[in-house]
ZAMARGU-4260 file (C-alpha; in steps of 0.2 Angstrom, whole numbers, plus 5000, padded with zeros to 4 digits):
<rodrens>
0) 5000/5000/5000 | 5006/5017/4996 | 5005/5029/5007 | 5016/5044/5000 | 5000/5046/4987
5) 4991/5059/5001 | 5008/5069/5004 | 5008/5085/4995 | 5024/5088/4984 | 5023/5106/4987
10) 5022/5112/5003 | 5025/5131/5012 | 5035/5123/5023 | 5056/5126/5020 | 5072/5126/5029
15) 5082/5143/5029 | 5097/5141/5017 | 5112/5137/5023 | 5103/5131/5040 | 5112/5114/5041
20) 5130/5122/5036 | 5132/5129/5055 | 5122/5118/5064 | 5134/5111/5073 | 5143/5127/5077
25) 5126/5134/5085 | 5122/5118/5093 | 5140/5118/5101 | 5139/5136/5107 | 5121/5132/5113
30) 5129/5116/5125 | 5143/5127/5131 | 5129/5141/5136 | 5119/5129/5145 | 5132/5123/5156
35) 5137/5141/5161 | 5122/5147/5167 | 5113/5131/5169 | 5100/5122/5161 | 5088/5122/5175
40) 5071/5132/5171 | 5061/5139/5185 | 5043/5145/5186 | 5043/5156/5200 | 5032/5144/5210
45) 5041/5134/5224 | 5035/5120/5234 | 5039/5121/5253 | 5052/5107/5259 | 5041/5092/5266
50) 5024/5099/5259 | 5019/5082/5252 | 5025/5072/5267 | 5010/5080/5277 | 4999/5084/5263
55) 4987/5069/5264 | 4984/5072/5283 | 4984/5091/5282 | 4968/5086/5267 | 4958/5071/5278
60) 4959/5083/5294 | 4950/5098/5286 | 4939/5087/5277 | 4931/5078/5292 | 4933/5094/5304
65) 4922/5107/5291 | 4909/5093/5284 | 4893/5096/5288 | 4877/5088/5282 | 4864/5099/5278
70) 4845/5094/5276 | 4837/5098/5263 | 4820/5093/5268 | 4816/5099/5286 | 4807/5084/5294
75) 4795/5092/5306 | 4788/5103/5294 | 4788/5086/5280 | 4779/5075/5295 | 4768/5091/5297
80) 4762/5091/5280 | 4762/5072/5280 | 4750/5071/5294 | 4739/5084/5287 | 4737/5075/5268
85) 4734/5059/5278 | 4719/5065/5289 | 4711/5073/5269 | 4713/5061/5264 | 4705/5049/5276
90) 4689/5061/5279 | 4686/5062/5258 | 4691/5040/5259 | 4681/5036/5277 | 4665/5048/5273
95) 4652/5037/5267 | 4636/5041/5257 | 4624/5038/5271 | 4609/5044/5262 | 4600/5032/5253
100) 4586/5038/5243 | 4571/5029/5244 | 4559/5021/5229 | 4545/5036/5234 | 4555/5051/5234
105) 4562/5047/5215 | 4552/5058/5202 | 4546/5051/5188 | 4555/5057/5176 | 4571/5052/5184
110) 4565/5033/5185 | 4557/5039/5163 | 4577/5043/5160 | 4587/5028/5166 | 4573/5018/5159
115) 4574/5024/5143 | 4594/5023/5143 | 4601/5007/5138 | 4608/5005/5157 | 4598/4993/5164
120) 4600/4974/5160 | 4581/4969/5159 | 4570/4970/5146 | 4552/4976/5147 | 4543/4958/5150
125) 4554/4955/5165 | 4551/4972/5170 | 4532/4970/5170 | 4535/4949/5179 | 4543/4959/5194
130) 4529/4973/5197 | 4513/4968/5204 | 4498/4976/5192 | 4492/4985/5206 | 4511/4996/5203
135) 4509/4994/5187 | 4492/5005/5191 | 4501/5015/5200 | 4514/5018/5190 | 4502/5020/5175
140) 4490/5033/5185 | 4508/5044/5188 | 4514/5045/5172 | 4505/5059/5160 | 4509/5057/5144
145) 4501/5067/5129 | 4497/5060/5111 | 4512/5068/5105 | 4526/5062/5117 | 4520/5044/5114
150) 4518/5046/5093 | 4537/5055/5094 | 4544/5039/5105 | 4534/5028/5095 | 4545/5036/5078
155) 4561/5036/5086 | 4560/5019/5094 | 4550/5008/5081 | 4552/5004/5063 | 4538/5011/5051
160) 4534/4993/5042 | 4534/4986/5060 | 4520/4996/5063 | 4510/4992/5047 | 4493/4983/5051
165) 4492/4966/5040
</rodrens>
């Protein structure tokens, strides 16, 4: 595989003339200066003789002396607010509907409404087996229906050919 295919011939990249002809002069007089004034380079930051002796101790003292755990949730005011959704919640949990309404105190047209929804689970025969006829009076004598209501049920309910007399 060839690599040198991706190298570019010409580059912007040269060497100075004559830079290889005194190299070794300039290298020579760099060595010489180096051991004159040294070849140790400083920062200007020092480190105090046997700071990393005690360094670890100095660390795992102030660490367990300034620690302090801080709640972030003060308890007496969180059981407070417990407490409080707790007894809500019971009253709306524990109230029960102790009202019952009785059969006579329903109006007719409430009983006419779920009737006429497909709510209940019995059909109109086993409706009339469960009344006695004198209910069935009753509830007959109760309900006032005009001509109009009946013929407009009668429409809605019914199909027209079921109606035909043969």
């Amino acid at each position: 595989m060839d690599t040198n295919k991706d190298i570019p011939k010409n580059t912007d990249y040269q060497v100075p003339e004559d830079y290889f002809i005194d190299f070794q002069e300039r290298l020579e007089v760099q060595i010489e200066f180096e051991e004159i004034v040294g070849t140790k380079k400083t920062s200007g930051f020092i480190v105090p003789e046997g700071y990393f002796s005690t360094f670890t101790e100095k660390v795992t003292s102030q660490v367990q002396e300034t620690t302090k755990v801080v709640s972030l949730f003060k308890t007496k005011w969180m059981y407070a607010v417990a407490s409080v959704a707790a007894i809500i919640i019971l009253v709306f949990l524990l109230r029960s509907p102790n009202t019952i309404t009785p059969f006579e105190d329903l109006e007719s047209d409430t009983i006419a409404s779920y009737l006429e929804t497909d709510n209940y689970l019995i059909s109109d025969y086993e409706l009339g087996e469960l009344l006695t006829d004198d209910e069935l009076d009753d509830l007959s004598d109760n309900i006032q229906l005009e001509d109009t209501e009946v013929l407009e049920y009668l429409d809605i309910t019914t199909d027209p050919y079921d109606l035909m007399i043969q």
